[in-house]
N, C-alpha and C positions, 0 to 999 in steps of 0.2 A: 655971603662973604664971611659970616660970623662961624657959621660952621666949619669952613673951610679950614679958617684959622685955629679952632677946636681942634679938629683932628690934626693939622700940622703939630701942634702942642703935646698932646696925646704921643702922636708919633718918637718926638723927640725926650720926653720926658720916659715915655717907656725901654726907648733904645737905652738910654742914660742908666736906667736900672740894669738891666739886664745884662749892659757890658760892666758893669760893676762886680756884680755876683759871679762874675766868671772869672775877676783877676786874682792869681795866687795871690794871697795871703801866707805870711810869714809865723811859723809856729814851731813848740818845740814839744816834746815826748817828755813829761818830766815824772811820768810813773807806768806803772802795769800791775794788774792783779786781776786772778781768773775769779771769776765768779761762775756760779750757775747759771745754765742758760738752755735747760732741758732736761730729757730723758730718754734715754731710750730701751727699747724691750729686748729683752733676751729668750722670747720665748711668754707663757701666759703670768708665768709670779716673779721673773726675774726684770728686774730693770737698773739701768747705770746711769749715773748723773754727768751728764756731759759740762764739761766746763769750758769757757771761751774767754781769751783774755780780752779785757777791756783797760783800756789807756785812756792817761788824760796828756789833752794838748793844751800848751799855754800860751797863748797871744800877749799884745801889750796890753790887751783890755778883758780878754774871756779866756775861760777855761770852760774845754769842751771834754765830756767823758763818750768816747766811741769803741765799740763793741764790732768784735769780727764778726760777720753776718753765718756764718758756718761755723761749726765749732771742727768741721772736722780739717781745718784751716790750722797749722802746726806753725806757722811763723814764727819767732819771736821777735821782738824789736825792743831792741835797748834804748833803757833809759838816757834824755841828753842828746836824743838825736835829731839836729835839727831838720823840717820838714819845709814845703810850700805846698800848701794842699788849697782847694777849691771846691765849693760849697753845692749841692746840689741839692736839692729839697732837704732829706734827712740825714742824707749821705756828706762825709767824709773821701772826698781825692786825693792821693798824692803819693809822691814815689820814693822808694828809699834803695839806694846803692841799686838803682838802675830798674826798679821794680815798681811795677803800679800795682797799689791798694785799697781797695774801697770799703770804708768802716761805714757802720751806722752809729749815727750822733744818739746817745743815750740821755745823755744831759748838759745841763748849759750852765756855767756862772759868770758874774759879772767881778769882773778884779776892780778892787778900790787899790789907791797908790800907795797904804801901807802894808799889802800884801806882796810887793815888789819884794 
């Protein structure tokens, strides 16, 4: 009976998680800057430094910095634009003017309320 109960719990507490992680979340685009994010070869002594922008998103409570996973990805997205994106392991979801885009999360901070 006790096990029984365990796994009902189990059951219910992990559903509990995992429709959570799934529900958009409300955030906004409030920068962009390319950084470095490779190289590539032109041959044996020629090489070019690819650059990839990377954005921060700002929540009520974090700020996420996320990186296009390809650099050979031309998008731009203006600053100020607001998203609902949704969280999957390292990855960044969500869609702007009709488009789905998937970022990798590069870093994470926490907003204290005088950073409002």
């Amino acid at each position: 009976m006790k096990k029984r109960l365990l796994a009902a719990t189990v059951l219910v507490v992990g559903a509990a998680f995992s429709s959570i992680a799934q529900q958009p979340m409300a955030g906004t685009i409030v920068s962009e800057a390319s950084v470095d994010c490779g190289t590539k070869k032109h041959g044996k002594k020629e090489s070019t430094d690819l650059l990839c922008q990377q954005y921060t998103v700002r929540t009520a409570t974090t700020e996420y910095q996320i990186r296009q996973e390809k650099p050979s990805d031309k998008t731009f997205l203006p600053a100020n634009t607001p998203i609902e994106f949704t969280l999957d392991k390292d990855k960044m979801k969500f869609k702007v003017n009709g488009k789905k885009y998937e970022y990798l999360i590069v870093g994470t901070s926490a907003i204290n309320a005088q950073t409002k």
